[in-house]
mmCIF file of the C-alpha atoms, coordinates in Angstrom:
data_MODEL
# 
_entry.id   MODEL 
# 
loop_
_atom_site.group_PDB 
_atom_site.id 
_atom_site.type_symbol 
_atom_site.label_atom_id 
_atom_site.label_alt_id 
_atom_site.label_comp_id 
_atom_site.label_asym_id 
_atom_site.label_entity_id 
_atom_site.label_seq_id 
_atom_site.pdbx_PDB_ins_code 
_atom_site.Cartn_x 
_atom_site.Cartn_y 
_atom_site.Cartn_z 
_atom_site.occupancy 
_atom_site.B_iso_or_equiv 
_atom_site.pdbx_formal_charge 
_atom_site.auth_seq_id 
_atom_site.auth_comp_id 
_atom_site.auth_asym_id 
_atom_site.auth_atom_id 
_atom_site.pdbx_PDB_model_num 
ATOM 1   C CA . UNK A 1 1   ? 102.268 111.531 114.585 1.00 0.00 ? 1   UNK A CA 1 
ATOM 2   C CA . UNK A 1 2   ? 105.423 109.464 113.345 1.00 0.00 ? 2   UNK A CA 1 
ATOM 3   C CA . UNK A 1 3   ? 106.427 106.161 114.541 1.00 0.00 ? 3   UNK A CA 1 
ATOM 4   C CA . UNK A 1 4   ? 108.881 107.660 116.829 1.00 0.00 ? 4   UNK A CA 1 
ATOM 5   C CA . UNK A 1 5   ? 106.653 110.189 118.436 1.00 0.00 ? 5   UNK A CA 1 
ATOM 6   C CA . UNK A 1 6   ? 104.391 107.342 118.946 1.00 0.00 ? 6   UNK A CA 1 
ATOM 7   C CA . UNK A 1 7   ? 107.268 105.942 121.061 1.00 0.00 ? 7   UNK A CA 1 
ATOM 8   C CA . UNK A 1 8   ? 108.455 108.287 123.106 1.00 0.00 ? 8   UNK A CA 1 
ATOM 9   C CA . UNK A 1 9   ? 104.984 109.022 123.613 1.00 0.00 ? 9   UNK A CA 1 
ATOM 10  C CA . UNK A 1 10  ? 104.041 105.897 125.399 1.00 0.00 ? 10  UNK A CA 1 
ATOM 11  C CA . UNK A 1 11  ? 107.348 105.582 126.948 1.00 0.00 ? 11  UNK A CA 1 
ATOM 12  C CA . UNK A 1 12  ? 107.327 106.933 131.022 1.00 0.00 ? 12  UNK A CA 1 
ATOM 13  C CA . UNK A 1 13  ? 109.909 109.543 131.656 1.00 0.00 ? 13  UNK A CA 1 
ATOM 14  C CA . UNK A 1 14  ? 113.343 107.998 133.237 1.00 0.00 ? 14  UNK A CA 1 
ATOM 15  C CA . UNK A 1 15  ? 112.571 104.396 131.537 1.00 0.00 ? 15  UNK A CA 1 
ATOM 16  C CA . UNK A 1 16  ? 115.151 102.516 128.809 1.00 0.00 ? 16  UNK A CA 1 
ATOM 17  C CA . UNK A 1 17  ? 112.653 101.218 126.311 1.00 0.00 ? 17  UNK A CA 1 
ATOM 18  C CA . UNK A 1 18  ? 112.275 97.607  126.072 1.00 0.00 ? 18  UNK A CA 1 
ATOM 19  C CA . UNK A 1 19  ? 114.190 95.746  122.925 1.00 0.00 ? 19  UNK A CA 1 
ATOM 20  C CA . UNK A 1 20  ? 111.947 95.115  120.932 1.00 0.00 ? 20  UNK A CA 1 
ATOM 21  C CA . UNK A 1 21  ? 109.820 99.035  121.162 1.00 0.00 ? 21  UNK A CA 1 
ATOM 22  C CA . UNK A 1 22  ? 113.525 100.069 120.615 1.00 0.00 ? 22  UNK A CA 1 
ATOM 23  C CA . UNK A 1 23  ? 114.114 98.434  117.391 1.00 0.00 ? 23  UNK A CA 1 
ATOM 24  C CA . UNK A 1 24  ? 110.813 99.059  116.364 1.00 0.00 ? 24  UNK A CA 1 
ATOM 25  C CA . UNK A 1 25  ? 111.804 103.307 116.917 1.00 0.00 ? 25  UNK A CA 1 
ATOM 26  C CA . UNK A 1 26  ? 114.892 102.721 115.370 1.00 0.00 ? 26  UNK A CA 1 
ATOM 27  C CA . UNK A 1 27  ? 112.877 100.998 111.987 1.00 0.00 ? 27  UNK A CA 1 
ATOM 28  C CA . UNK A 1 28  ? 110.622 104.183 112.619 1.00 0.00 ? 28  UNK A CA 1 
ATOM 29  C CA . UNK A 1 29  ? 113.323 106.456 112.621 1.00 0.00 ? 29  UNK A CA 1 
ATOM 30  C CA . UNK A 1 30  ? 115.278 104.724 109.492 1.00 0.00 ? 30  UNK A CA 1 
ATOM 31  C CA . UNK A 1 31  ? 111.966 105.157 107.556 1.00 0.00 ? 31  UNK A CA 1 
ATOM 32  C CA . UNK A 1 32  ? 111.923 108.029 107.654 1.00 0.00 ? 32  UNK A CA 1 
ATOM 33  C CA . UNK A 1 33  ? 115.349 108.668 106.753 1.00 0.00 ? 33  UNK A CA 1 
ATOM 34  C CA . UNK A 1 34  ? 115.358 106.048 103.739 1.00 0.00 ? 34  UNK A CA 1 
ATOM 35  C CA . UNK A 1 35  ? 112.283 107.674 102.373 1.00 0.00 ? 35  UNK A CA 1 
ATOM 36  C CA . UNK A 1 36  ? 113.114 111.311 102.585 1.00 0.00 ? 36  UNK A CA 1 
ATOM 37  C CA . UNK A 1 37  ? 116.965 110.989 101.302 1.00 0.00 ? 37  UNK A CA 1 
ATOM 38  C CA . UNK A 1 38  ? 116.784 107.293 99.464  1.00 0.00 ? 38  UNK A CA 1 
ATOM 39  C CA . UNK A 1 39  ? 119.707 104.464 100.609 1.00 0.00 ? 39  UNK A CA 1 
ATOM 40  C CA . UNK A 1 40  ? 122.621 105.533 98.948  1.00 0.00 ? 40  UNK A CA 1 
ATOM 41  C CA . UNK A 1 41  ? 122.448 109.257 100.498 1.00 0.00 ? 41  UNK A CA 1 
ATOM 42  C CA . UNK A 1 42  ? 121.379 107.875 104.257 1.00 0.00 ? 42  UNK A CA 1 
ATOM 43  C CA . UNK A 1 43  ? 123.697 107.524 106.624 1.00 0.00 ? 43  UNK A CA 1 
ATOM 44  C CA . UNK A 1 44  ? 123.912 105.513 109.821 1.00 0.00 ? 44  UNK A CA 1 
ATOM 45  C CA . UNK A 1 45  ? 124.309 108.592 111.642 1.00 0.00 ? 45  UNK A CA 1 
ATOM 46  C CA . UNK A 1 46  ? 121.370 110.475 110.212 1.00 0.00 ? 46  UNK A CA 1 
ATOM 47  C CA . UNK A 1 47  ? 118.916 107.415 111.582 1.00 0.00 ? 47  UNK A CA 1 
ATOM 48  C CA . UNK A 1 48  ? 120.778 108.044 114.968 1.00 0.00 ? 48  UNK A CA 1 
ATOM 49  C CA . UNK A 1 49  ? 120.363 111.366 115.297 1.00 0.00 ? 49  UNK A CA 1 
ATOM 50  C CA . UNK A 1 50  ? 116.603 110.982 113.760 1.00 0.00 ? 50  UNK A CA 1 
ATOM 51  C CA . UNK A 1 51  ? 115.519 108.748 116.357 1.00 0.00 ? 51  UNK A CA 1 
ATOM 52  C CA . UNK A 1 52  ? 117.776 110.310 119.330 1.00 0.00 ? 52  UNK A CA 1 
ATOM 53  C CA . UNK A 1 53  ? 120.032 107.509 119.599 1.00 0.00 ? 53  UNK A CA 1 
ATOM 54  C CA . UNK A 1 54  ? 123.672 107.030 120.188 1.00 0.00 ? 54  UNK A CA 1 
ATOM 55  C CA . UNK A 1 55  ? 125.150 105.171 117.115 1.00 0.00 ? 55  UNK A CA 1 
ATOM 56  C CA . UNK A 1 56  ? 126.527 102.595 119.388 1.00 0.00 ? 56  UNK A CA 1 
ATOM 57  C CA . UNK A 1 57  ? 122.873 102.191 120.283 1.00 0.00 ? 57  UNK A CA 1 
ATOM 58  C CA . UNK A 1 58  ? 121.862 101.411 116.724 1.00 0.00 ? 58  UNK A CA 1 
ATOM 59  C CA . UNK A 1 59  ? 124.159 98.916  115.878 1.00 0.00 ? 59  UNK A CA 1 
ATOM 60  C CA . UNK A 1 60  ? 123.427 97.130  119.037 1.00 0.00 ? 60  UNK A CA 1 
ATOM 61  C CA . UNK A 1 61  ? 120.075 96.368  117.099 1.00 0.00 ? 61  UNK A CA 1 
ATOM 62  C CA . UNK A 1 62  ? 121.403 96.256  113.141 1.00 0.00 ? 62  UNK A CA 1 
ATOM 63  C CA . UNK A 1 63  ? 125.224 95.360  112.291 1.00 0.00 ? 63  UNK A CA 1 
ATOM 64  C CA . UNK A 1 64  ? 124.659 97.673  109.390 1.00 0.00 ? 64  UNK A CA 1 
ATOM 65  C CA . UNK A 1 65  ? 122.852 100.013 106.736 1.00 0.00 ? 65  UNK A CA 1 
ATOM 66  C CA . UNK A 1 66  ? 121.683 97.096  104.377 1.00 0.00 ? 66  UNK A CA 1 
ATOM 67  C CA . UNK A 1 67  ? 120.534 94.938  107.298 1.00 0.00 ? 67  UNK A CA 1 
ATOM 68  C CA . UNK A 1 68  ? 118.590 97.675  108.253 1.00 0.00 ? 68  UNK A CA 1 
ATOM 69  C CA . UNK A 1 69  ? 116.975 98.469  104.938 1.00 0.00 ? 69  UNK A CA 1 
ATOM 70  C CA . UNK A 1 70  ? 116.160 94.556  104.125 1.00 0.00 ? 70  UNK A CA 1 
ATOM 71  C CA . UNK A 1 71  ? 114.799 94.845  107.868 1.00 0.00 ? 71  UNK A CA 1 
ATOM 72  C CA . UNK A 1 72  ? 112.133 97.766  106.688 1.00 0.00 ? 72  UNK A CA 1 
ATOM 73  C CA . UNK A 1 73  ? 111.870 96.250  103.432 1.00 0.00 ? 73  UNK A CA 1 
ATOM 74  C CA . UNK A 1 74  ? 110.671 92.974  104.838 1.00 0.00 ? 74  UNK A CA 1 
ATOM 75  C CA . UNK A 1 75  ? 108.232 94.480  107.359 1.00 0.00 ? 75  UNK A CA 1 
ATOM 76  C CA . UNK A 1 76  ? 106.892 96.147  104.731 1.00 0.00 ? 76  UNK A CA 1 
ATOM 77  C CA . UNK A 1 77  ? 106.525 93.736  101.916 1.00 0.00 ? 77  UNK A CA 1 
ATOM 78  C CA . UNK A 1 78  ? 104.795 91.575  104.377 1.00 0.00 ? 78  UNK A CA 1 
ATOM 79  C CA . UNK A 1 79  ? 102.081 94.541  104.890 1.00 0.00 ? 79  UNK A CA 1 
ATOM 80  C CA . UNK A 1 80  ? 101.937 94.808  101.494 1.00 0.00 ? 80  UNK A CA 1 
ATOM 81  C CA . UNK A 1 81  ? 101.386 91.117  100.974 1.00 0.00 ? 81  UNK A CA 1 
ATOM 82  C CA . UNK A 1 82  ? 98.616  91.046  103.661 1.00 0.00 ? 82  UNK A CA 1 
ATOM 83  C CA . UNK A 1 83  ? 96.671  93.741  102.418 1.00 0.00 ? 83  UNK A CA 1 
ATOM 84  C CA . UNK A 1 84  ? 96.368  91.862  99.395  1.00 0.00 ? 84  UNK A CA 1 
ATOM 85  C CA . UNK A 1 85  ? 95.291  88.965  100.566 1.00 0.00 ? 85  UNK A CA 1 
ATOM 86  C CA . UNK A 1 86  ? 92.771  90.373  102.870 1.00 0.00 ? 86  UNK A CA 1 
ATOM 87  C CA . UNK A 1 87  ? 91.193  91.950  99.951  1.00 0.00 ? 87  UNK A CA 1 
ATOM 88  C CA . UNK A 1 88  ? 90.809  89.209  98.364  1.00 0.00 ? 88  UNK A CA 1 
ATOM 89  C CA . UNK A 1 89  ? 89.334  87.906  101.141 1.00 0.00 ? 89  UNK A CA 1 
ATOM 90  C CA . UNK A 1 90  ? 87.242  90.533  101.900 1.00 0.00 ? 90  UNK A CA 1 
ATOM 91  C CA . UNK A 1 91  ? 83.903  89.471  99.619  1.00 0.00 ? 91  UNK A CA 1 
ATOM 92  C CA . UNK A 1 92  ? 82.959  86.779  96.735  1.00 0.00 ? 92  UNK A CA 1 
ATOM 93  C CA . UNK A 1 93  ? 81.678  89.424  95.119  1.00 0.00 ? 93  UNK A CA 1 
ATOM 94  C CA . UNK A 1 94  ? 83.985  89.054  91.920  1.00 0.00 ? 94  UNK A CA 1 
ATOM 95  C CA . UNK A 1 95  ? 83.657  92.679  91.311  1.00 0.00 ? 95  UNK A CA 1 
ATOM 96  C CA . UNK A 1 96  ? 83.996  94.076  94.409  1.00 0.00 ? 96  UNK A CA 1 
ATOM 97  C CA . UNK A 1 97  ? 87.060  91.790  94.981  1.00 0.00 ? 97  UNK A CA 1 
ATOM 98  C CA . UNK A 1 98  ? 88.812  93.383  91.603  1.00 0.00 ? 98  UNK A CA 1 
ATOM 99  C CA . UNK A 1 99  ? 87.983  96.812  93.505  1.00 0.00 ? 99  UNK A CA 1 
ATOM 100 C CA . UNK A 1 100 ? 89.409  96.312  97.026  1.00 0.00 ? 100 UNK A CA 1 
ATOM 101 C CA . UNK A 1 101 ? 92.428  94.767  95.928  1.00 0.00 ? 101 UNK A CA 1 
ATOM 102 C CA . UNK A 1 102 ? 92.931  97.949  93.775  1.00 0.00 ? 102 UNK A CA 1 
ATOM 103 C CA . UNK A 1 103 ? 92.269  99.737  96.730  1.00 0.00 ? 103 UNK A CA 1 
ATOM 104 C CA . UNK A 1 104 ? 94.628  98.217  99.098  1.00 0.00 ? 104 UNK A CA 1 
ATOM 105 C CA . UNK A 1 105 ? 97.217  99.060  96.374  1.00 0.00 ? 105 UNK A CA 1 
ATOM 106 C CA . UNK A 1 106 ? 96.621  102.887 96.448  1.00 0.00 ? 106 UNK A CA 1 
ATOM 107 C CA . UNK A 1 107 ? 95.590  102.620 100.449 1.00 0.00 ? 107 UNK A CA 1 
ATOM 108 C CA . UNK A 1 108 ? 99.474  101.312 100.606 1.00 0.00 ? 108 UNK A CA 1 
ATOM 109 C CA . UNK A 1 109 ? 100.814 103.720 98.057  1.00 0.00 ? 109 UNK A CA 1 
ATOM 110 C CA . UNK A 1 110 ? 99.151  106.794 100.033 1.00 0.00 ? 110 UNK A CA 1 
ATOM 111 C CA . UNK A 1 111 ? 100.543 105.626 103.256 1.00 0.00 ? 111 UNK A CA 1 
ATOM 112 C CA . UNK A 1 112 ? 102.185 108.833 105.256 1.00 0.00 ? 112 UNK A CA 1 
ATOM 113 C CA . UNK A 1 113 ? 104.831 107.004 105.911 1.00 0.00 ? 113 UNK A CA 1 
ATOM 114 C CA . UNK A 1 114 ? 106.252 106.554 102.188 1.00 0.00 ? 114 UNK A CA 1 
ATOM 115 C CA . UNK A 1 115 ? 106.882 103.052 102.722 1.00 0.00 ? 115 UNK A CA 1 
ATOM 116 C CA . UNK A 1 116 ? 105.910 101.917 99.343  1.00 0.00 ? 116 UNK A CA 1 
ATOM 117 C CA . UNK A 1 117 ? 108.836 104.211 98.050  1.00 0.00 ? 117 UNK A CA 1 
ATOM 118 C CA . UNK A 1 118 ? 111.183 101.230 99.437  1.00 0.00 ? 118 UNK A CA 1 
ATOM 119 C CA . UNK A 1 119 ? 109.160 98.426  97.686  1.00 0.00 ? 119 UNK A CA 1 
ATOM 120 C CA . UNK A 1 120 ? 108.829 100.447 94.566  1.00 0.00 ? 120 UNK A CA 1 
ATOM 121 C CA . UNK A 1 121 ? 111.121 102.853 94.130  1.00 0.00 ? 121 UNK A CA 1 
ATOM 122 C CA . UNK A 1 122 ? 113.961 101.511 95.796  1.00 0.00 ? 122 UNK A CA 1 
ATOM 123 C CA . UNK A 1 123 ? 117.268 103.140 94.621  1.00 0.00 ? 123 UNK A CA 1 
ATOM 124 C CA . UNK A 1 124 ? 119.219 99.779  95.954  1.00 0.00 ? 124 UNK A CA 1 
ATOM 125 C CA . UNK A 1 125 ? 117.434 97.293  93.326  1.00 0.00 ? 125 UNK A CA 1 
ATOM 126 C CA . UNK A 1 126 ? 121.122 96.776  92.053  1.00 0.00 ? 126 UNK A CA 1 
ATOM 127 C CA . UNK A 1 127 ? 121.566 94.823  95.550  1.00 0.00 ? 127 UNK A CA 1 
ATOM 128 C CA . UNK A 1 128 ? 120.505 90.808  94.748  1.00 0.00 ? 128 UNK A CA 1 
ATOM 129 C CA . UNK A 1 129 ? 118.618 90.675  98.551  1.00 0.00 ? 129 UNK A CA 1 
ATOM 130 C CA . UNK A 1 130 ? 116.412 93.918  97.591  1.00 0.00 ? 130 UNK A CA 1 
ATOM 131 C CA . UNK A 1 131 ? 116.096 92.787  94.494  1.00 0.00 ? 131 UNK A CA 1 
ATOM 132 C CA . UNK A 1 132 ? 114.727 89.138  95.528  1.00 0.00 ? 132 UNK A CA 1 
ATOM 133 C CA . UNK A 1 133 ? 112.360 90.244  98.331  1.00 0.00 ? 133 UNK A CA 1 
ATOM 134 C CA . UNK A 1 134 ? 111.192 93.029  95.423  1.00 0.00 ? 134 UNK A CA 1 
ATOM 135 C CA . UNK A 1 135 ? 110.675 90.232  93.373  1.00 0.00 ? 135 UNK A CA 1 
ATOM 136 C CA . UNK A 1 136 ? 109.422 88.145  95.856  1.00 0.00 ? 136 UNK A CA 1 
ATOM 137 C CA . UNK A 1 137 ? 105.806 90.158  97.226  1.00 0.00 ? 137 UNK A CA 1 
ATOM 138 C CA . UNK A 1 138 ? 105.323 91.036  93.504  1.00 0.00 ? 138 UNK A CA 1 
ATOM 139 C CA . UNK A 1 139 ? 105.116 87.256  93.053  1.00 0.00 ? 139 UNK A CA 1 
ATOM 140 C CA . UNK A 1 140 ? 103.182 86.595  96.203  1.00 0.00 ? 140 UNK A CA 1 
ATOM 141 C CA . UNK A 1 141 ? 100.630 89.107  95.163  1.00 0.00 ? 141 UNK A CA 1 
ATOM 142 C CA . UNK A 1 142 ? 100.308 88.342  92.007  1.00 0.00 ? 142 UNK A CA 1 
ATOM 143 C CA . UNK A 1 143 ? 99.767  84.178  93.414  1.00 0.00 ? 143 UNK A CA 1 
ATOM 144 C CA . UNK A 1 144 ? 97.290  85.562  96.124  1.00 0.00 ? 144 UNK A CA 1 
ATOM 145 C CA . UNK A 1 145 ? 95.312  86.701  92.646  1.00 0.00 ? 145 UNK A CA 1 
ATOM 146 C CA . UNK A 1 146 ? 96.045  84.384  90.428  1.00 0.00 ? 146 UNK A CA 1 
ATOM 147 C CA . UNK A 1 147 ? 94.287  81.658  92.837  1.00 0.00 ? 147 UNK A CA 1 
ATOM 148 C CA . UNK A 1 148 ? 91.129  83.544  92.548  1.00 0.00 ? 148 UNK A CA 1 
ATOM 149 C CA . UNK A 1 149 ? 91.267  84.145  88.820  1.00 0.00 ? 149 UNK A CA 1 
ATOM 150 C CA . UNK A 1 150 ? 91.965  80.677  88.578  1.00 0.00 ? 150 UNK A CA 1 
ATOM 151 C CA . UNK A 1 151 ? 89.126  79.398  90.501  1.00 0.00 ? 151 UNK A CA 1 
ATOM 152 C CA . UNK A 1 152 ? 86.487  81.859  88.808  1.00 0.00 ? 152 UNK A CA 1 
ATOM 153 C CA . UNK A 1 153 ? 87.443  81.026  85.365  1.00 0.00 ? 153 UNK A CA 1 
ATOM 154 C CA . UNK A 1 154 ? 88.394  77.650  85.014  1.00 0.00 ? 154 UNK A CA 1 
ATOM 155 C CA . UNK A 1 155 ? 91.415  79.400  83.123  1.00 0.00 ? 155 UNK A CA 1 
ATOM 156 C CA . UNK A 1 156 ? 95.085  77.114  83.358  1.00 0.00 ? 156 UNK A CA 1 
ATOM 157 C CA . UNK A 1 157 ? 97.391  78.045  86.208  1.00 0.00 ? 157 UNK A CA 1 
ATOM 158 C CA . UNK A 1 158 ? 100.055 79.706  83.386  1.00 0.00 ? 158 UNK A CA 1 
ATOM 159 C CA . UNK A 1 159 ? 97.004  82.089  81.792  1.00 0.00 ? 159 UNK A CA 1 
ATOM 160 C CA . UNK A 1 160 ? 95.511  83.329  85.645  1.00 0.00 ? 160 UNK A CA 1 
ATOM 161 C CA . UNK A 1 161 ? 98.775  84.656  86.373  1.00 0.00 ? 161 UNK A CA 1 
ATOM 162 C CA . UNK A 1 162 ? 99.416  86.397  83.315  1.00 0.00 ? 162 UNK A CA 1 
ATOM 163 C CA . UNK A 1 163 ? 96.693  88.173  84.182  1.00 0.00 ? 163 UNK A CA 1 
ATOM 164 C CA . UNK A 1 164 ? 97.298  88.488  87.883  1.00 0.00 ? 164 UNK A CA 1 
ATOM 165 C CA . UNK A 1 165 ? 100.528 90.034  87.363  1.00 0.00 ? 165 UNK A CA 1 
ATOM 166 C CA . UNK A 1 166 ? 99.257  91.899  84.912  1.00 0.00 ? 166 UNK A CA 1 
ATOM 167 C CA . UNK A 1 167 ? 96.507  93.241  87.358  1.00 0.00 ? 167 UNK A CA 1 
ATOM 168 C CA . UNK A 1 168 ? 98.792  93.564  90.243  1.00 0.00 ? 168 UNK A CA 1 
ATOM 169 C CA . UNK A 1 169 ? 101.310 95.668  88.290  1.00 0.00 ? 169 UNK A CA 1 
ATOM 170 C CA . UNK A 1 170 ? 98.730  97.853  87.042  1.00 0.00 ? 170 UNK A CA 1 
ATOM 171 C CA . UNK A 1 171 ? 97.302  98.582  90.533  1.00 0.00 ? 171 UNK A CA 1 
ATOM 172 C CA . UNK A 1 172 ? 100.503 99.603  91.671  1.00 0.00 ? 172 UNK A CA 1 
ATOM 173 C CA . UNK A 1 173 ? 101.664 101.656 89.004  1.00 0.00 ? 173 UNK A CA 1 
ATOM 174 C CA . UNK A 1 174 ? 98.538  103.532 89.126  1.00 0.00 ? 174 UNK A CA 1 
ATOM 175 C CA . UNK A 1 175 ? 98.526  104.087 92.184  1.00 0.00 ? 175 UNK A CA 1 
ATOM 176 C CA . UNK A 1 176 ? 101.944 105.876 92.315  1.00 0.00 ? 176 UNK A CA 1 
ATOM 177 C CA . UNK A 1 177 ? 101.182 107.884 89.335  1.00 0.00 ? 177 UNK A CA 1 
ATOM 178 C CA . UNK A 1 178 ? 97.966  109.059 90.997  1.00 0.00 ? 178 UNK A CA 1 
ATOM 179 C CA . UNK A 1 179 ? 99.817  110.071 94.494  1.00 0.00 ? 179 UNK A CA 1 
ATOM 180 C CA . UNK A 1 180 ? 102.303 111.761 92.451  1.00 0.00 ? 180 UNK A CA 1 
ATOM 181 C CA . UNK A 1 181 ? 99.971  113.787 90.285  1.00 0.00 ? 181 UNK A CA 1 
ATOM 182 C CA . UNK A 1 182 ? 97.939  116.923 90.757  1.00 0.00 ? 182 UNK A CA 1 
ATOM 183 C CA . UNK A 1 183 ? 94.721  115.600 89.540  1.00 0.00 ? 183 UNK A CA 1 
ATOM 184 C CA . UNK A 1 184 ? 92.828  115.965 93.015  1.00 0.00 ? 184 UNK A CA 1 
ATOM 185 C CA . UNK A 1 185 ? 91.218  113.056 91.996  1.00 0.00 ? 185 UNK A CA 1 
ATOM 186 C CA . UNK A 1 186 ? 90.048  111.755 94.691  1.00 0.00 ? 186 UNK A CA 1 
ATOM 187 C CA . UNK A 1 187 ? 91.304  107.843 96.068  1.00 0.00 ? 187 UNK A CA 1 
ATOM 188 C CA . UNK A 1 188 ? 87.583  106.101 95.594  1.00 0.00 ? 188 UNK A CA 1 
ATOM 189 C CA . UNK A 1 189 ? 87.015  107.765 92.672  1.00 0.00 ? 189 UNK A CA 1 
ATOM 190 C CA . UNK A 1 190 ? 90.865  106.992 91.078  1.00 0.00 ? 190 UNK A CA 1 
ATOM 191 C CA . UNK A 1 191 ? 89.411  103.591 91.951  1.00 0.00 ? 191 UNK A CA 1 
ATOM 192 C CA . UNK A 1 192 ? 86.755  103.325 90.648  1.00 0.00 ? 192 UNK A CA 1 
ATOM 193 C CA . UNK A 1 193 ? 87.617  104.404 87.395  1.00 0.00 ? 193 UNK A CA 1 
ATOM 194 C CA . UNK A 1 194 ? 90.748  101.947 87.447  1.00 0.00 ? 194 UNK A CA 1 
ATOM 195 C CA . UNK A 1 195 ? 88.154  98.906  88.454  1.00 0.00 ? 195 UNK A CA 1 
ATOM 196 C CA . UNK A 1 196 ? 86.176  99.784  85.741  1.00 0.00 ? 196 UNK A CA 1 
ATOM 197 C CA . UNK A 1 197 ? 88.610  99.283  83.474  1.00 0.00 ? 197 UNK A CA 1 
ATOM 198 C CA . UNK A 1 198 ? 89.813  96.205  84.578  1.00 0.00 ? 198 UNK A CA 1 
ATOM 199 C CA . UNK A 1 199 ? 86.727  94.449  85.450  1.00 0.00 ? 199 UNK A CA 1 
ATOM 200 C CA . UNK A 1 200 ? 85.516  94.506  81.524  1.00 0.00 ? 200 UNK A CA 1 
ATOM 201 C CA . UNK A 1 201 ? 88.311  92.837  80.963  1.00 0.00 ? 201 UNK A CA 1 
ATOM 202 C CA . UNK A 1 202 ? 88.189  89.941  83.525  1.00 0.00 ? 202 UNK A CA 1 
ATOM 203 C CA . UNK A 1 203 ? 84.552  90.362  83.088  1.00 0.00 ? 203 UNK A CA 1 
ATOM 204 C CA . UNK A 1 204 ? 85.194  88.773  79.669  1.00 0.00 ? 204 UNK A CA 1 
ATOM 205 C CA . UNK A 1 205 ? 85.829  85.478  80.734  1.00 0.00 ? 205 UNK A CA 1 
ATOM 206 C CA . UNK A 1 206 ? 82.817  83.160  82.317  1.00 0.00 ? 206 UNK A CA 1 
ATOM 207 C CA . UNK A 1 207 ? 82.481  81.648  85.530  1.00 0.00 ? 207 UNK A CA 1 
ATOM 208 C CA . UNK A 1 208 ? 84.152  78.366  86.209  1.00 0.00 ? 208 UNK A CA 1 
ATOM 209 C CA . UNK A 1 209 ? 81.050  77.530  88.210  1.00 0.00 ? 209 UNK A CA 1 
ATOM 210 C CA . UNK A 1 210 ? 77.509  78.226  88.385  1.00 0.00 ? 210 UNK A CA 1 
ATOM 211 C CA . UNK A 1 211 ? 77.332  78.069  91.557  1.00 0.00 ? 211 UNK A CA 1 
ATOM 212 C CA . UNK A 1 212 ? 77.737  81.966  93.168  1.00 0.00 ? 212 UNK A CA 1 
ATOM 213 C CA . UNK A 1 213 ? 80.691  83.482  93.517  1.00 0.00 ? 213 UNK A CA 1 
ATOM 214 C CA . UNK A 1 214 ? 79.242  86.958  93.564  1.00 0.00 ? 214 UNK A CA 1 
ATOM 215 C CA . UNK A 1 215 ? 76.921  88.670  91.567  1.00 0.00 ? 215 UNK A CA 1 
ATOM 216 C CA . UNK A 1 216 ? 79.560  90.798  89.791  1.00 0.00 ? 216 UNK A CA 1 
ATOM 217 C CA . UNK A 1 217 ? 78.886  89.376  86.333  1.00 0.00 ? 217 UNK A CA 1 
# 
């Protein structure tokens, strides 16, 4: 069920939605638009009609195309960035921590609701505010991982994010090739395999501290 069947499915019959379950079916409805038909070929028009709106209604709620786009963008860099964070925070278990964040790369990538196309395959990266918040939750990720690195290696601040943004671009590039294949590879394995390869790598360099931080090594 889509974001604006959701909606109208909670919504009584004969009631105006509130504001904000309104702009949240209008986000819904521009999703889907942005995703299927990219920024350039949307129109303000085709979000109206996709979420059964006057366009009057619409710009009540955004002034315009790009403010709606940076709107999406920004709800869903944030999800992005969470997802990250949380699993990082999900274990100590150095190895296991190298695995879920992998996994909440492809878990975001394999979203039914395309919204990683807008983070990563925006067709508006000419634009310097999509560009920026692009730029921006590839950063925070790669910060969220760098800490760790940082703390399990004893490594410098400049060499953990090399690697972080080296592990956080990998993830996600992975992750788009394997949605986009035909492999039938399935997600834990895809994984798995992509952990493996990574973890002999950051395997390679020794705990900071003795004390535990996991038994991945």
């Amino acid at each position: 069920m889509t974001a604006i069947e959701q909606t109208e499915a909670a919504r009584p019959r004969g009631t105006r939605l509130p504001r904000r379950a309104r702009r949240n079916q209008l986000l819904g409805a521009a999703q889907e638009v942005f995703v299927a038909q990219g920024y350039h070929s949307a129109a303000m028009d085709d979000i109206a009609e996709r979420a059964g709106v006057s366009k009057p209604v619409l710009y009540q709620h955004f002034p315009g195309k790009l403010e709606l786009y940076l709107a999406l963008l920004d709800q869903h860099c944030e999800s992005l960035l969470q997802a990250v964070r949380g699993a990082l925070a999900s274990t100590t278990d150095n190895k296991q921590r190298v695995a879920a964040t992998m996994d909440a790369y492809f878990a975001y990538v394999e979203d039914e609701g395309g919204a990683f196309r807008l983070v990563f395959e925006s067709d508006l990266t000419n634009d310097p505010a999509v560009r920026e918040r692009v730029e921006r939750v590839s950063l925070q990720c790669a910060e969220a991982i760098c800490e760790v690195i940082a703390e399990d290696t004893g490594l410098s601040r400049e060499e953990s994010m090399l690697l972080a943004v080296g592990l956080g671009g990998v993830s996600q590039v992975v992750a788009r090739y394997w949605l986009s294949s035909s492999s039938g590879i399935p997600r834990g394995t895809a994984v798995q395999l992509l952990t493996s390869l990574a973890w002999r790598g950051i395997a390679g360099f020794p705990l900071h501290s003795a004390e535990s931080h996991g038994n991945g090594q």
